[in-house]
C-alpha positions as CSV (number, residue, x, y, z in Angstrom):
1,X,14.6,-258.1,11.0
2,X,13.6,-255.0,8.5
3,X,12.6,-256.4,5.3
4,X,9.5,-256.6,2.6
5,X,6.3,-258.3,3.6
6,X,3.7,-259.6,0.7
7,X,0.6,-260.5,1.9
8,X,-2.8,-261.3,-0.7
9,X,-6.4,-263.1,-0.5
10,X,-5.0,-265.7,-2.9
11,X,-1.8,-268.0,-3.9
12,X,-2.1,-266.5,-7.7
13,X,-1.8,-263.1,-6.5
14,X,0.2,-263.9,-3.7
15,X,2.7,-265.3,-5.8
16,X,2.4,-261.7,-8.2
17,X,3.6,-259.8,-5.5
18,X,6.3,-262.0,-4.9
19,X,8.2,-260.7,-7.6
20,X,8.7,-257.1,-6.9
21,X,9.1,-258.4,-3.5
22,X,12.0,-260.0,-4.4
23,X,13.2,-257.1,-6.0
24,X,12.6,-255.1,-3.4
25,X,14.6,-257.2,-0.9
26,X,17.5,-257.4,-3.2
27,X,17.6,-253.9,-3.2
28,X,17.3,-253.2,0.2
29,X,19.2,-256.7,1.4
30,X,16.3,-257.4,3.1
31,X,14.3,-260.6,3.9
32,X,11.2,-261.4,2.2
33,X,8.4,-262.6,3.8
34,X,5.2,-264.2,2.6
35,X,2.5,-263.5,5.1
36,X,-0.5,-266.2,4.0
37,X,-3.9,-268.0,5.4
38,X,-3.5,-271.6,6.2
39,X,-4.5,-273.7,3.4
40,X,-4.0,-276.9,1.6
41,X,-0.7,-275.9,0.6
42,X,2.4,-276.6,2.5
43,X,3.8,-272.8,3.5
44,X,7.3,-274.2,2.8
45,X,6.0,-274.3,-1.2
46,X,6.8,-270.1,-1.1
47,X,10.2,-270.6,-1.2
48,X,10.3,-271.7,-4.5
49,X,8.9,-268.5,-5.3
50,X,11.5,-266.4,-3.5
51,X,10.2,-266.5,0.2
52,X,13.0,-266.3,3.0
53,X,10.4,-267.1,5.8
54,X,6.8,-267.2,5.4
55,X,4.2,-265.9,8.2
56,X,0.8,-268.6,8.6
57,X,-2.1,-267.1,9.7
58,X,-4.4,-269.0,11.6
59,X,-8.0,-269.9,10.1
60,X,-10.5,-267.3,11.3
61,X,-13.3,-268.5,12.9
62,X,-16.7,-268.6,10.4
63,X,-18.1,-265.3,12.3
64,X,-15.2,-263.3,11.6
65,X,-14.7,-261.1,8.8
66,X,-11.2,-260.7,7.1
67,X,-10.1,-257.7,8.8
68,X,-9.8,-259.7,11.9
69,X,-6.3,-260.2,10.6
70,X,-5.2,-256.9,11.5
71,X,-4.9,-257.0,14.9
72,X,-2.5,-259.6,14.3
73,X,-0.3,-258.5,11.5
74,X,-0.2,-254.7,13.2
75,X,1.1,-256.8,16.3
76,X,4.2,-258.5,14.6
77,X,4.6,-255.7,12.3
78,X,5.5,-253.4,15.6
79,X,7.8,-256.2,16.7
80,X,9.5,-257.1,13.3
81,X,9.8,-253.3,11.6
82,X,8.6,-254.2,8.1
83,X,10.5,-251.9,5.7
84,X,7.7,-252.6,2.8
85,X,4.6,-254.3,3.1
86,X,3.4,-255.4,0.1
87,X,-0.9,-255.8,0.1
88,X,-2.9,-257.4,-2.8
89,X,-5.7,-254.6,-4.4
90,X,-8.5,-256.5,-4.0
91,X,-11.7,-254.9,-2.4
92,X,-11.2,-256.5,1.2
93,X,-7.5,-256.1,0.9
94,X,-7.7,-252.5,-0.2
95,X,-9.7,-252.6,3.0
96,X,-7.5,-254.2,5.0
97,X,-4.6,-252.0,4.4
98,X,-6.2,-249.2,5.1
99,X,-7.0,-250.3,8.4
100,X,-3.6,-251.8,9.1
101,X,-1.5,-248.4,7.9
102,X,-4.2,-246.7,10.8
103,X,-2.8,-249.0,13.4
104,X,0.8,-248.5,12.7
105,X,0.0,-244.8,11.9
106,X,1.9,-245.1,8.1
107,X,1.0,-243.9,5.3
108,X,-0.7,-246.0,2.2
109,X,-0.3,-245.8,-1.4
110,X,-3.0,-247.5,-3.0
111,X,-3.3,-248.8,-6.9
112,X,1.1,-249.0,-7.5
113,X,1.5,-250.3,-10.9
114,X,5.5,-250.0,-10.4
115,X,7.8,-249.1,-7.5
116,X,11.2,-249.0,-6.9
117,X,13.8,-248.0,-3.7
118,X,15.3,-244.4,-4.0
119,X,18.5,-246.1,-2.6
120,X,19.9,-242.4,-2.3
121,X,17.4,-241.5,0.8
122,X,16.5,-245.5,1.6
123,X,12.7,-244.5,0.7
124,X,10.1,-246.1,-1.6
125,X,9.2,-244.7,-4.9
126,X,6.1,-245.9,-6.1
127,X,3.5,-245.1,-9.7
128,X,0.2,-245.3,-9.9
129,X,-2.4,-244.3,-12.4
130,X,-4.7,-240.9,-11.5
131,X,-7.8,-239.3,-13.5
132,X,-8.8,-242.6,-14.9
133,X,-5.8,-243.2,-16.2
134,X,-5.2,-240.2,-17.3
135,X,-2.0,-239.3,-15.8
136,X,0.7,-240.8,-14.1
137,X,1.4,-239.9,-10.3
138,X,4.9,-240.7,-8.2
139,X,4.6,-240.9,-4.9
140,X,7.3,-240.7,-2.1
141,X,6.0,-242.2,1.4
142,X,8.5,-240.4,4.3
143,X,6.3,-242.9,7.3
144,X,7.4,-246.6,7.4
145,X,6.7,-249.1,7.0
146,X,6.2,-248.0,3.2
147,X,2.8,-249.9,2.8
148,X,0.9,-250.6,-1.0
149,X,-1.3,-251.7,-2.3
150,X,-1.1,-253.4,-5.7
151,X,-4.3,-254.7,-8.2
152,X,-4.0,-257.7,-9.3
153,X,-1.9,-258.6,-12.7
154,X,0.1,-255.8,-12.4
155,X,3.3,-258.3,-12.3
156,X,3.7,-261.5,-13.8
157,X,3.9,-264.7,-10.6
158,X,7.3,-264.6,-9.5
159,X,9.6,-268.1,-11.4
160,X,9.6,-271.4,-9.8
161,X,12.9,-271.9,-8.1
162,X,13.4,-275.4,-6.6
163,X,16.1,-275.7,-3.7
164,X,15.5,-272.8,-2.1
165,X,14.8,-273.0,2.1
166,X,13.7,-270.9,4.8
167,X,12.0,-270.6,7.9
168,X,8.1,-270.6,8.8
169,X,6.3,-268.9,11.8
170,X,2.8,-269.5,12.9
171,X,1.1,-266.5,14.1
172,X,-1.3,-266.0,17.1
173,X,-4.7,-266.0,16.9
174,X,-6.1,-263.1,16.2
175,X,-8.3,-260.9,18.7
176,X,-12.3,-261.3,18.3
177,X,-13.1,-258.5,16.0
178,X,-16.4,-256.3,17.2
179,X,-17.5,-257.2,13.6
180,X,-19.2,-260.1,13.3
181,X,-20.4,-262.1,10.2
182,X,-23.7,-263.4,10.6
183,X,-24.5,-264.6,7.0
184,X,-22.7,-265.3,3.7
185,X,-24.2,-265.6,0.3
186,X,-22.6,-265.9,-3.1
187,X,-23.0,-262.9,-5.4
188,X,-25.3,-263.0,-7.7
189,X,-23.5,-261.4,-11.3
190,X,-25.6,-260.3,-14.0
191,X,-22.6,-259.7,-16.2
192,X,-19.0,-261.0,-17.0
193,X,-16.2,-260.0,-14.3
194,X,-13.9,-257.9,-17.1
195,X,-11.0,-258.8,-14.7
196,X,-10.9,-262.3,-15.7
197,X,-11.7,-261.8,-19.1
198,X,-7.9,-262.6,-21.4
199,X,-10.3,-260.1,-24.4
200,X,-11.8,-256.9,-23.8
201,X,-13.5,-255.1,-26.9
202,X,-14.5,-251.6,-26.0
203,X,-17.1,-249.2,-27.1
204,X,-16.4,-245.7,-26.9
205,X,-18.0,-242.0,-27.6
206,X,-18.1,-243.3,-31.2
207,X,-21.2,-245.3,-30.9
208,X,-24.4,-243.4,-31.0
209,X,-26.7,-245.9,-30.0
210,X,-27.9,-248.9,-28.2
211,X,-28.1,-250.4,-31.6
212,X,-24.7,-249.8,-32.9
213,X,-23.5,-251.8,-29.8
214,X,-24.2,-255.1,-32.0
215,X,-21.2,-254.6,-33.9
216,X,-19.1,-254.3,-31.3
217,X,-21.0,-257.2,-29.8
218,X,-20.0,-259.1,-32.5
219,X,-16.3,-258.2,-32.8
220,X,-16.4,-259.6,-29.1
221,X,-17.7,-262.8,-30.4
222,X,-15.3,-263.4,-33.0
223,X,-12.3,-262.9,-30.6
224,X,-13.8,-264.3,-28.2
225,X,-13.5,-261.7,-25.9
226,X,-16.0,-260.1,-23.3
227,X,-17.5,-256.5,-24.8
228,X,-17.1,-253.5,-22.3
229,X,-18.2,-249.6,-22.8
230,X,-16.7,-246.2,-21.7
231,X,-17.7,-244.3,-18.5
232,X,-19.8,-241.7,-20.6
C-alpha cells in the first residue's frame, strides 16, 4: 500500500522523523511505516510514536557494511510503492539514500529542513538550506518515490501515544554486499562533536587573532557551551 516510510541509524532520530511522517501520512491518507534494525527494543514500541506497521531488518552479518541494507529495502520498496521515504542525514545514511534512490531510479533531496504535500498535483514540496545557509531552496521531486534525506534535530521526536496498534513485518536477509568490512576501530576525536553540544559560542571575522580567541574561549566556559569558529 502507497504510504511514507522513515527509516534512521538510531531510535532518537528515528523517532524525529516520525513526526513529519505522520504528518505526511495524514496528508496523503497514507500508512506510515517505520523501517528499523533489530534491537533491544520490541518493534511494536513505534506505534506509540505513530507507526501503522513497522519493517525489522535483520542484523547484518559483522563483515557487512550498512549499505548492505539496500538491496533489501530497494526490494520491498518495488513491491510496496512508497509514496515518501523518509532517510535520517547522517553520513552513512546520506550514503545510503543515495544508493537506494539509484536502484529505484528516483530522485533525492538531501538536507530537508521542512516539507510539505502540494495536495493540488499530489507531489512533495520540500526546503533546504543552500550557500551555507545562505539561501533557502524549494524543491519539487516529479520521480517517486519522493525520497529525503533529513539531518538530525530538524524535528522535535514525535509524542508518546499509548494504545495505539499495528502490524510488524520481518524483512529478508539482505544479499552479500561485494563490500566487505574487514576491520572496525573507534574514532579517534581531537575535538568536541558541535552536533551534540546544547551551547555553541562562535567566533567570527571579528577576531583578529589566535589570541583574541581566549575571550570567546571563555564566554564558552561560562555558558557552558562548546566554542566554534567561522569557515574563513
Amino acid at each position: 500500500m502507497p504510504g511514507v516510510w522513515v527509516w534512521a541509524e538510531t531510535h532518537e532520530l528515528t523517532l524525529e522523523l516520525l513526526n513529519p511522517g505522520q504528518q505526511l501520512a495524514a496528508e496523503m491518507g497514507a500508512q506510515l511505516t517505520a523501517v528499523v534494525q533489530e534491537e533491544p527494543r520490541p518493534a511494536s514500541d513505534y506505534f506509540a510514536y505513530g507507526a501503522d506497521e513497522v519493517f525489522v531488518l535483520p542484523t547484518l552479518p559483522a563483515d557487512q557494511p550498512l549499505e548492505g541494507y539496500v538491496s533489501t529495502l530497494a526490494e520491498v520498496a518495488r513491491q510496496e510503492e512508497p509514496e515518501v521515504i523518509l532517510i535520517g542525514g547522517t553520513l552513512r545514511g546520506k550514503d545510503l539514500a543515495a544508493r537506494l534512490a539509484a536502484r529505484l531510479n528516483t530522485g533525492l533531496v538531501s538536507g530537508c529542513t521542512a516539507l510539505h504535500l502540494d495536495q493540488a498535483d499530489n507531489r512533495l514540496v520540500m526546503e533546504r538550506l543552500i550557500y551555507g545557509g545562505l539561501a533557502l531552496q524549494t524543491v519539487v521531486c516529479t520521480t517517486r518515490p519522493h525520497l529525503a534525506t533529513i539531518p538530525a534535530r530538524t524535528f522535535a521526536p514525535a509524542e508518546r501515544q499509548e494504545g495505539k496498534k499495528g502490524t510488524i513485518r520481518e524483512l529478508p536477509v539482505p544479499a552479500p554486499s561485494l563490500v566487505q568490512v574487514r576491520e572496525r576501530r573507534p574514532k579517534e576525536r581531537t575535538a568536541v562533536d558541535l552536533s551534540e553540544a546544547k551551547v555553541i559560542v562562535c567566533a567570527g571575522r571579528g577576531i583578529e587573532k589566535v589570541e583574541d580567541l581566549a575571550l570567546a574561549r571563555e564566554l564558552a566556559a561560562v555558558l557552558g557551551g562548546e566554542l566554534a569558529c567561522t569557515r574563513p
